[in-house]
C-alpha positions as CSV (number, residue, x, y, z in Angstrom):
1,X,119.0,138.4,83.4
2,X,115.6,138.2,82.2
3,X,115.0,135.6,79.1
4,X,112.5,135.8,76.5
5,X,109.4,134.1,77.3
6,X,108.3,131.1,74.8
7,X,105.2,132.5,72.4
8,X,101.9,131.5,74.2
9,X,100.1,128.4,72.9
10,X,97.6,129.0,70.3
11,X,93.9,128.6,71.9
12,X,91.9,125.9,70.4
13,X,88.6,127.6,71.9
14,X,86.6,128.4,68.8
15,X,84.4,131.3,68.7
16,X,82.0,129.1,66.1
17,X,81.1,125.5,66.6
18,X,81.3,125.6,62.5
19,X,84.7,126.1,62.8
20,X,85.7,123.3,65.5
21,X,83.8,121.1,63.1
22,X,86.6,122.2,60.1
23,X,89.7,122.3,61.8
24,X,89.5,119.1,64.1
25,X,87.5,116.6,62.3
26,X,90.3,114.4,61.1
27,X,89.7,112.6,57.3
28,X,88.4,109.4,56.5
29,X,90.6,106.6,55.4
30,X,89.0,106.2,51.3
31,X,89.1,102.2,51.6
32,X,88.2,101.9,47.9
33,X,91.9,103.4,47.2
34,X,93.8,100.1,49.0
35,X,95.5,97.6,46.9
36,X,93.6,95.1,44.9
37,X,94.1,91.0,45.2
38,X,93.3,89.0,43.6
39,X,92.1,86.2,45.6
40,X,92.2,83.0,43.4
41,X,95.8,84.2,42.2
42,X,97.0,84.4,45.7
43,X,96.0,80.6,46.6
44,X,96.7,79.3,43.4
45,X,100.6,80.3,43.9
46,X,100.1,79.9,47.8
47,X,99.1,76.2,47.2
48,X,101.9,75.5,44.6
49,X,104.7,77.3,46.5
50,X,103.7,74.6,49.3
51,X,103.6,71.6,47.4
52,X,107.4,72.8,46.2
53,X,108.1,72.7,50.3
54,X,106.8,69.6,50.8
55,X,107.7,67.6,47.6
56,X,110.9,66.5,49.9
57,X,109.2,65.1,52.3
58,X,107.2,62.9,50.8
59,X,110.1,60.4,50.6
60,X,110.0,58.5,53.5
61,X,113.5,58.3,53.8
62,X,113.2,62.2,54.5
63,X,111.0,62.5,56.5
64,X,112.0,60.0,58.5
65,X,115.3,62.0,59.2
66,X,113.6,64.8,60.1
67,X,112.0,63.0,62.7
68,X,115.1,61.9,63.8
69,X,116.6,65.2,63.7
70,X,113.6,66.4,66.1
71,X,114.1,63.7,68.7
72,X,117.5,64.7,68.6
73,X,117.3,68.2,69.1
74,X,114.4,67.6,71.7
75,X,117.0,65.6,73.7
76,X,119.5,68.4,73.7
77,X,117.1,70.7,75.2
78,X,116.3,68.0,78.3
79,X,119.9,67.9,78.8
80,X,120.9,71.1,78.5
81,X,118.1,71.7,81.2
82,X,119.6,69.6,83.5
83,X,123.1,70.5,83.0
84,X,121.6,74.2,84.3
85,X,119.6,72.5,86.8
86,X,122.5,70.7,88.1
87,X,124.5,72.7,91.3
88,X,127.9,72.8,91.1
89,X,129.6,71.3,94.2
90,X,132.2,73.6,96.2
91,X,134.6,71.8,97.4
92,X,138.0,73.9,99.0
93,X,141.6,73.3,97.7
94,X,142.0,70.7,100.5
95,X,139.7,68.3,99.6
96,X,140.3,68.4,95.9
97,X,144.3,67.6,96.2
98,X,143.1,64.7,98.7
99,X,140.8,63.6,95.6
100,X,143.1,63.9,92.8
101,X,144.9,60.8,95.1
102,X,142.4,58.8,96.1
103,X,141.3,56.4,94.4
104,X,138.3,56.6,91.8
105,X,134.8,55.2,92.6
106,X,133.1,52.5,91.2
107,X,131.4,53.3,88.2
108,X,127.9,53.1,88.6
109,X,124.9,53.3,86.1
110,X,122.7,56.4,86.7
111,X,119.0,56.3,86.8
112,X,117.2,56.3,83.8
113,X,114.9,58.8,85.7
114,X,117.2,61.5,85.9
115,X,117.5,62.2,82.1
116,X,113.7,60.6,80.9
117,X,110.5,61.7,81.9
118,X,108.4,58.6,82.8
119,X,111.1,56.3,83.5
120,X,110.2,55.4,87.3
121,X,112.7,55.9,90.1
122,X,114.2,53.6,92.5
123,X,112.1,52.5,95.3
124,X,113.5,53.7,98.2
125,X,111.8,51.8,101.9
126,X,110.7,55.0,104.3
127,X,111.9,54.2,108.0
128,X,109.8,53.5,110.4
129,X,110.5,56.1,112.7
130,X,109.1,58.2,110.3
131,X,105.7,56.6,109.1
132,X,103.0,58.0,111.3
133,X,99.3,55.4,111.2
134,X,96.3,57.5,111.5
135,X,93.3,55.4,112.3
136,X,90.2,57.4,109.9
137,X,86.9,57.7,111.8
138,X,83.8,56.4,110.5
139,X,82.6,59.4,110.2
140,X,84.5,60.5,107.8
141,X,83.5,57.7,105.3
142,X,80.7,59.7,104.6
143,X,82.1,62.2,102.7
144,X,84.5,60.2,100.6
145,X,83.5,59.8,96.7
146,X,83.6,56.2,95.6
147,X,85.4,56.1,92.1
148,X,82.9,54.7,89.7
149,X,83.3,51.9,87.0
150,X,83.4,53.3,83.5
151,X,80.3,53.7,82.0
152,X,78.9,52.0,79.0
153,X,78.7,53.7,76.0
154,X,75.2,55.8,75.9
155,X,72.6,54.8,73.8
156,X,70.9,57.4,71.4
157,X,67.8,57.2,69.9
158,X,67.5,57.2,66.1
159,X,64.7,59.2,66.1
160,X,67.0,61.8,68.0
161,X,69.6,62.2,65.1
162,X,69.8,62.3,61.6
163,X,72.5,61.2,59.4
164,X,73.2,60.5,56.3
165,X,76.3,59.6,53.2
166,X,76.2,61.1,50.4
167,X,78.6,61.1,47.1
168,X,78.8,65.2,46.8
169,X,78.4,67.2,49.7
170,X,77.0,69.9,47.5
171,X,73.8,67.7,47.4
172,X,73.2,68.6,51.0
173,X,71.4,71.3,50.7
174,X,68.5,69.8,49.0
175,X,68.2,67.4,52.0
176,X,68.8,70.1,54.5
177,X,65.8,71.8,53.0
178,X,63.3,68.7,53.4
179,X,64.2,68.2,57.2
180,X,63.8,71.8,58.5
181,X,60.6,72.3,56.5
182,X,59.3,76.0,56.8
183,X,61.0,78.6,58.4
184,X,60.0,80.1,61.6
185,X,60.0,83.8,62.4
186,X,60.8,83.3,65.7
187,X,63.4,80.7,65.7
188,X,66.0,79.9,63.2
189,X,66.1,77.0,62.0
190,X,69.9,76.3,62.6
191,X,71.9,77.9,65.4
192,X,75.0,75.7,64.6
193,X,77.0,74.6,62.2
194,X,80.6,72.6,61.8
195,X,82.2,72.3,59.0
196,X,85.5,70.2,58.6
197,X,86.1,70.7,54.5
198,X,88.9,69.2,52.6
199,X,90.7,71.9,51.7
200,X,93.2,71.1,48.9
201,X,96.2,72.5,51.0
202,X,95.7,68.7,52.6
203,X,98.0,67.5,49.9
204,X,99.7,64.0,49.8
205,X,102.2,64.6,52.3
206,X,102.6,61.3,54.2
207,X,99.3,61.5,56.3
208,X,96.7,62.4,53.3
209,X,96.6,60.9,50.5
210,X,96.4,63.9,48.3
211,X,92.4,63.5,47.6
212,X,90.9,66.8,48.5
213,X,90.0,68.6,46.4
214,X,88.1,71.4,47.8
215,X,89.1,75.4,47.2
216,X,87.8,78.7,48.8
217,X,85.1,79.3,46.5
218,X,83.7,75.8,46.0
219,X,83.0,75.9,49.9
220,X,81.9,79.1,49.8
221,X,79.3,78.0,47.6
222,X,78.4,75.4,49.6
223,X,78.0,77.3,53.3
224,X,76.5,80.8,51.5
225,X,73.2,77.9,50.5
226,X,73.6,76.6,53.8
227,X,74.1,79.7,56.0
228,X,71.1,81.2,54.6
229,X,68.8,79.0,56.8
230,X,70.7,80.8,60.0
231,X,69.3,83.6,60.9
232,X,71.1,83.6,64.3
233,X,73.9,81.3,66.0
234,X,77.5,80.4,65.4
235,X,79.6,78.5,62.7
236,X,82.5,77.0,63.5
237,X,84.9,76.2,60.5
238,X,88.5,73.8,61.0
239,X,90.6,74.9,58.4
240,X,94.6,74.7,57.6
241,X,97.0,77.0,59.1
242,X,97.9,78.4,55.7
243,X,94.0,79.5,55.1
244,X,92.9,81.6,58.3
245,X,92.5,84.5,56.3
246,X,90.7,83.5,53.5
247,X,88.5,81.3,55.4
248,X,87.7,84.7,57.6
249,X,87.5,86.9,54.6
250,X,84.7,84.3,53.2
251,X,82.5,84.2,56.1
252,X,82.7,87.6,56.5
253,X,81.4,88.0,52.8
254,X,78.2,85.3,54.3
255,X,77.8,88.1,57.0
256,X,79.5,85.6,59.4
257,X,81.9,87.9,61.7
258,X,84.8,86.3,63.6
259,X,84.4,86.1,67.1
260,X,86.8,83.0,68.4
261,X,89.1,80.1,67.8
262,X,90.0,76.5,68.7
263,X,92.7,75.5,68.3
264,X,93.8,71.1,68.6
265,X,97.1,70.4,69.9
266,X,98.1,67.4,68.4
267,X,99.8,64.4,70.1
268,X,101.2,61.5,68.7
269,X,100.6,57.5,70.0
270,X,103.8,57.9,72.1
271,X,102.6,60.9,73.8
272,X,105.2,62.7,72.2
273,X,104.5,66.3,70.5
274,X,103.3,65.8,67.2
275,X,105.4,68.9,64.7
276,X,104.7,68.2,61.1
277,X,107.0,70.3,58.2
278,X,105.8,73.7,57.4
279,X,107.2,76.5,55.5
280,X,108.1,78.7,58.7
281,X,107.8,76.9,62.0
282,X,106.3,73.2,62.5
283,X,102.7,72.4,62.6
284,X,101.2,71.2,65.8
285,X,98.0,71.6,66.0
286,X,94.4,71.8,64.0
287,X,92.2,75.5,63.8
288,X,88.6,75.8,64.7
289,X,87.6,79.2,63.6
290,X,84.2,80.3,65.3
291,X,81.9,83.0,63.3
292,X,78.6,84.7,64.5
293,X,76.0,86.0,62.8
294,X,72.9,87.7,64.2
295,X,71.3,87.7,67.2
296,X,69.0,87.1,69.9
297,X,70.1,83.6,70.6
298,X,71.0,82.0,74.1
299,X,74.9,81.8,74.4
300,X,75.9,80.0,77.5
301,X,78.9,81.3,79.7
302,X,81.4,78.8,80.1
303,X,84.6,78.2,81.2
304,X,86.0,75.6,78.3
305,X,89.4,76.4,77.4
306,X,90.7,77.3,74.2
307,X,93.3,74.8,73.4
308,X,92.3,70.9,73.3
309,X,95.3,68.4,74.0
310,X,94.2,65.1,72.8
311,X,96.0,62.2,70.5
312,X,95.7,62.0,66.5
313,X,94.8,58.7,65.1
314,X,96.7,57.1,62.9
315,X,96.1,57.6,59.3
316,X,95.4,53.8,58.4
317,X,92.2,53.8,60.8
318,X,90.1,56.3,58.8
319,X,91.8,57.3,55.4
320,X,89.6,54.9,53.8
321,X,86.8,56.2,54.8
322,X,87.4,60.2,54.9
323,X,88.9,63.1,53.7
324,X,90.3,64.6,56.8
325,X,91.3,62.7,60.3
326,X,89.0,62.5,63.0
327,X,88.2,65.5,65.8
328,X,88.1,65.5,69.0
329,X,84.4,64.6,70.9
330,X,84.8,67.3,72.9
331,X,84.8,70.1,69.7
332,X,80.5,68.6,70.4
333,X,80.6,69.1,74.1
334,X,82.0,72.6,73.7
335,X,79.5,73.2,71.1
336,X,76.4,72.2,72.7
337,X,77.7,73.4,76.2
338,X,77.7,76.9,73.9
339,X,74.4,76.6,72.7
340,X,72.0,75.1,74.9
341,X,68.9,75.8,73.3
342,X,70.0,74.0,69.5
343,X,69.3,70.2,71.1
344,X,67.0,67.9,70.3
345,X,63.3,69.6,70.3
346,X,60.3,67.8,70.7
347,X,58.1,70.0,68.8
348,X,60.4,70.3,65.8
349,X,61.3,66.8,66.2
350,X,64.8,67.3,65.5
351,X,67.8,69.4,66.3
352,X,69.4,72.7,65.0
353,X,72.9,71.8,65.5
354,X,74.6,71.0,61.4
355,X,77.7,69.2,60.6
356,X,78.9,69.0,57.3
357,X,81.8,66.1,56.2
358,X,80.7,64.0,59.4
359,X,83.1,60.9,60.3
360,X,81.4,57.4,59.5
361,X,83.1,55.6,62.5
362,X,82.1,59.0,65.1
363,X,79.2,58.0,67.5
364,X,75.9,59.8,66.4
365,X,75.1,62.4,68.8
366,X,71.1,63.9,69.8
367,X,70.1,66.9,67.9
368,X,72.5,66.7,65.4
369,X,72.1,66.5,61.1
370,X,75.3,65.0,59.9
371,X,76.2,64.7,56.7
372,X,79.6,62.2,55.7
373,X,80.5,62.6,52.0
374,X,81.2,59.2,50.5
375,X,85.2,58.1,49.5
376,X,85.4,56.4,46.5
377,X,87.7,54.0,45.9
């Protein structure tokens, strides 16, 4: 039985390259067409919508419960984890009518070590036949690395950084200008900058006291005088996990593009995970959002990671003094392990490394122009 044959495929082997042109090139997306925002509508009802979430949990009483109600939950998981870590014991029919007749064991308090982490386990003596002593040769002395005493704090030279308070931090600028002087064609005369601003999404919510003040286009003002003496190098930004995408959709407007993030995972005095309330899932950590713009400067290869697990300090040792809490030291080391040619310079006298909304109690570092914006009382 012979069946029909399916219709050939249609040849896509044009006889003019005019017509390949027509017929294949597909149409560009018209991005003038997409939706318009507007922007300062969107935060304004962002930033009230989160106030109404947290307005709760500003009574201590509250949020005191939900930490409770994590510690609690936290403790169900350890045991639950054990319970499935735990192997069942088979035991035949035997043996468990002999010990439904014998009588029950002493009751005896289990160790602490089995259901904390930390808690230290019994000490249990090793027996002699089973220590081995190994007499160590001289010779191998030699290569053994003798564990140093801590160091003492290093000293830098004034002359090596510059920093200064100010009451506005939009009066930077005008001191920015007077310290690097002239531009350079050949060399920009920043190649980074960090920025910690006090965005207004810090509201009063147990750890700030509700004093920042800052919003997207107030900062925006403030970077766009302060970008324009990059010409090339990076700009790293922390910002709030409700902000990423304004704060990207800013720099991009500076001709900043995105390139990498940060991010600080937060631990608490305890050494416990640190989860504050947030409208969808807790908030652990602290962004650093890293821009680029130009080129032809020297970017290092490293290896740093891309998460930072270090302790938060408490609010009453610096929210008398700033805006926003203390980073981490090693945000600088990852910075000027990035860029090794924005040090300290001898011929410019100076660094090209910026940071705006400096901490008053942070040690000063070489090459760096810090600027710390005053708190009034």
């Amino acid at each position: 039985m012979v069946k029909n044959m399916p219709p050939p495929r249609p040849s896509f082997i044009f006889e003019d390259e005019d017509d390949f042109m027509d017929s294949a090139e597909p149409e560009r997306v018209n991005l003038n067409n997409t939706r318009k925002h507007d922007w300062e509508k969107e935060w304004r009802e962002r930033l009230e919508s989160y106030k109404t979430f947290m307005e709760p949990f500003l009574d201590p009483h509250t949020r005191h419960a939900y930490w409770q109600a994590k510690q609690e939950w936290r403790r169900g998981l350890f045991t639950t984890e054990m319970l499935l870590m735990k192997k069942p014991n088979k035991t035949s029919a035997l043996e468990e009518s002999k010990a439904a007749v014998t009588v029950a064991p002493p009751v005896r308090q289990a160790f602490l070590s089995k259901y904390f982490a930390g808690a230290k386990k019994p000490k249990v003596d090793t027996p002699e036949e089973y220590i081995s002593n190994v007499r160590i040769p001289n010779d191998l002395y030699s290569g053994v690395h003798q564990i140093l005493p801590l160091a003492m704090k290093p000293v830098i030279k004034e002359e090596r950084s510059h920093y200064y308070e100010l009451d506005d931090m939009m009066n930077s600028t005008g001191v920015l200008e007077e310290i690097l002087g002239e531009a350079q064609p050949e060399l920009s005369s920043l190649e980074g900058i960090l920025v910690d601003p006090p965005w207004e999404f810090y509201i009063k919510d147990g750890r700030n006291d509700g004093r920042c003040t800052w919003d997207i286009k107030q900062v925006m003002d403030l970077l766009k005088k302060v970008v324009d003496h990059m010409t090339a190098g990076l700009v790293f930004v922390w910002t709030h996990k409700l902000l990423q995408a304004d704060v990207v959709r800013m720099m991009d407007a500076l001709d900043c593009k995105y390139v990498e993030n940060l991010v600080w995972f937060k631990k608490s005095i305890n050494n416990d995970t640190l989860d504050e309330p947030s409208p969808y899932i807790s908030s652990s950590k602290e962004i650093l959002l890293m821009f680029k713009k130009g080129d032809g400067f020297e970017l290092r290869h490293q290896r740093s990671p891309d998460v930072i697990i270090d302790f938060e300090l408490p609010p009453q040792q610096w929210i008398s003094e700033e805006f926003t809490e203390p980073k981490p030291q090693q945000v600088f080391d990852m910075i000027e392990t990035l860029l090794p040619r924005a040090g300290y310079n001898d011929e410019l006298k100076r660094g090209r490394l910026l940071e705006l909304w400096a901490k008053r109690s942070s040690p000063r570092r070489e090459g760096w122009i810090a600027f710390h914006q005053r708190k009034s009382i």
